[in-house]
N, C-alpha and C positions, 0 to 999 in steps of 0.2 A: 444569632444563636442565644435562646436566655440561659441564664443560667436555673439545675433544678433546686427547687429548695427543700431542707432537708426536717422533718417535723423535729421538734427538740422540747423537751422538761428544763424548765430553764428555774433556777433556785436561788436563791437570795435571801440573806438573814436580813429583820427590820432595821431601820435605821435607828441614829442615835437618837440616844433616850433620853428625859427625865431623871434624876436618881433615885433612887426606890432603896430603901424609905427617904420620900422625897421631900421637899418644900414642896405645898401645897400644889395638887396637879393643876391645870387649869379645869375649872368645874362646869360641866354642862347641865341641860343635857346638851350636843352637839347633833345635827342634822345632818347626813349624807344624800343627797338627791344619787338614786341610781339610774343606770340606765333599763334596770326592769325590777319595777315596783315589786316589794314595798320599798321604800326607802329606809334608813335603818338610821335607829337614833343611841347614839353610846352615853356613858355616864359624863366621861370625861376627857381631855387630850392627855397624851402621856407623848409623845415624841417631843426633844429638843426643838427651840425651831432651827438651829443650823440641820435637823435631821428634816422638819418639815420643808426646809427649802429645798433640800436633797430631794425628797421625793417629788416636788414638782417639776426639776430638775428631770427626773426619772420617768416622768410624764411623757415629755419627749426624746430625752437621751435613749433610752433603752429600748425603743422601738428601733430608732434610728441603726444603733448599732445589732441587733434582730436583723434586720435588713442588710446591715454590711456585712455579714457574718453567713447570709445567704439562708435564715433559718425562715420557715413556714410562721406567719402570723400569729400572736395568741389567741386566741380563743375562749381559752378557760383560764381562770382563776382560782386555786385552793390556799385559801388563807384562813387567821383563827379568829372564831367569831367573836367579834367585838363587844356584841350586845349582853354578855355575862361580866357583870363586875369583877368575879374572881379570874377572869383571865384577861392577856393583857390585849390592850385596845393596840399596840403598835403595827406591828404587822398590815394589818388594813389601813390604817394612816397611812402606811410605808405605801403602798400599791394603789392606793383611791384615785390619783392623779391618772395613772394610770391607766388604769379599767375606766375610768370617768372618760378618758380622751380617746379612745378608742372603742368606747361604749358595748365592753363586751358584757351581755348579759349572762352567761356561764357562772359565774360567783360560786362555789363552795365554801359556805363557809362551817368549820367543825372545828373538833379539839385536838391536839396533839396525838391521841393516843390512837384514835379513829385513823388519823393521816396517816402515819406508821403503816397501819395494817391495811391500807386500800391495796389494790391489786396492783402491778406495774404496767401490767398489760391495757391499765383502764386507764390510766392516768391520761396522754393524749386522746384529745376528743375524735380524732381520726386521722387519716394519713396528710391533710392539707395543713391543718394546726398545729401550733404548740400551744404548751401549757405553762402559764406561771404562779410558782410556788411562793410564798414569804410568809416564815415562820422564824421562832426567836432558836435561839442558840439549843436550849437544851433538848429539843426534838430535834433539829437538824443533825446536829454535831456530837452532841454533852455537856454536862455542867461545867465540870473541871476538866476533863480529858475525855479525848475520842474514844463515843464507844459504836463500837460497827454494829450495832442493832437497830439503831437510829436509821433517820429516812435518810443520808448521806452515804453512812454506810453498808446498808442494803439495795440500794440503787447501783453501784459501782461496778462498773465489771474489770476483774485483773486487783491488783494491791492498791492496797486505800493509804501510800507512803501519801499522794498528795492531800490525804486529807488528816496530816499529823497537827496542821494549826488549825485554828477554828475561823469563821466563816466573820469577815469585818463589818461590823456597820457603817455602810456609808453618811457623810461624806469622807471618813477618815481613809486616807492613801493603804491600800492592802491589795495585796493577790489576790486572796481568797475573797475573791468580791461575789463574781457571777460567776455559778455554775450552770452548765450546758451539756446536758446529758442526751443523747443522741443514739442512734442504733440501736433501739430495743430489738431484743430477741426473745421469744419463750424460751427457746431448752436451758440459757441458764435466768432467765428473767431480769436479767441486767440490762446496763444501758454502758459506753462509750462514754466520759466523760472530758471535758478540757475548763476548763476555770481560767478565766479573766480577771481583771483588778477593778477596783471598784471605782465609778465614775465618782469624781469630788467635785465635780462642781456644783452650786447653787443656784434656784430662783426664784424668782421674786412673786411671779404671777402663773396661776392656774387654778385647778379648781378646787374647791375646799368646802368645808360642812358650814351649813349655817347655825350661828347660836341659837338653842330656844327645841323645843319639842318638834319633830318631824306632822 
């Protein structure tokens, strides 16, 4: 008997950062090879590298546990595009290991404000996939405090007490690591949520952008 799996919106804030206003970022330009062309080239890196090890980490952790957890495959990816200097390149650092190692061509990449207002109902690509999110703090959650108009707190079906902290960047030890949104319905457009802690551990090898112009 297998077991069925269950499609799921699975969300995660970027990993750790740089400090902003920083010591100098490291300066590209930096090359993404994708798995469906074009390939995409950003100004600069901005993630820690304890945060860059973490997403390679995430490369394969996050699948794995997708799997343990009995959820439908990703498919899609909605993250914030890197290729605008005024917005932040993390996000896509955060997840590139991942989309790279599972070569999922689906990519959205857009701005905050866009994400907010997608529909809920569109968000999974169909009933076999899930979809994964990574975006920074203040569209997920809010700047200083939780504000429920945000993609966390419009998503949510029932009271949003578990989403009173904000969303951890790994590798740092937090609850609020991964969220797993599950059970969409139209009549109230919500989704079923349970939230995991964030995986800490690090690694050392996978796959990464090459310096120099794409």
């Amino acid at each position: 008997m297998t077991n069925t799996l269950t499609p799921a919106v699975i969300v995660i804030r970027h990993f750790e950062d740089l400090p902003d206003p920083p010591p100098a970022w490291p300066q590209g330009p930096f090359c993404y090879k994708m798995p469906n062309p074009p390939d995409i080239a950003v100004p600069w890196r901005r993630l820690h590298p304890d945060g860059i090890k973490a997403s390679l980490n995430y490369g394969t952790a996050l699948p794995a546990l997708i799997q343990k957890l009995n959820l439908c495959p990703v498919s899609r990816v909605f993250t914030q595009d890197p290729r605008n200097p005024d917005q932040t390149q993390n996000p896509f650092d955060t997840v590139y290991p991942f989309l790279f190692n599972l070569q999922i061509k689906d990519v959205q990449l857009t701005d905050g404000k866009t994400l907010v207002k997608v529909a809920h109902s569109t968000l999974l690509p169909d009933a076999s996939h899930s979809t994964l999110i990574c975006w920074d703090r203040q569209t997920l959650w809010g700047n200083k405090q939780f504000d429920p108009s945000l993609l966390l707190g419009k998503m949510i079906r029932g009271g949003t007490s578990s989403l009173n902290a904000p969303p951890v960047k790994a590798p740092t030890p937090g609850n609020q690591g991964i969220y797993v949104f599950t059970n969409y319905r139209s009549a109230d457009d919500k989704f079923d949520l349970v939230i995991h802690p964030t995986i800490t551990d690090l690694a050392d090898a996978g796959p990464q952008p090459a310096k120099g112009p794409c």
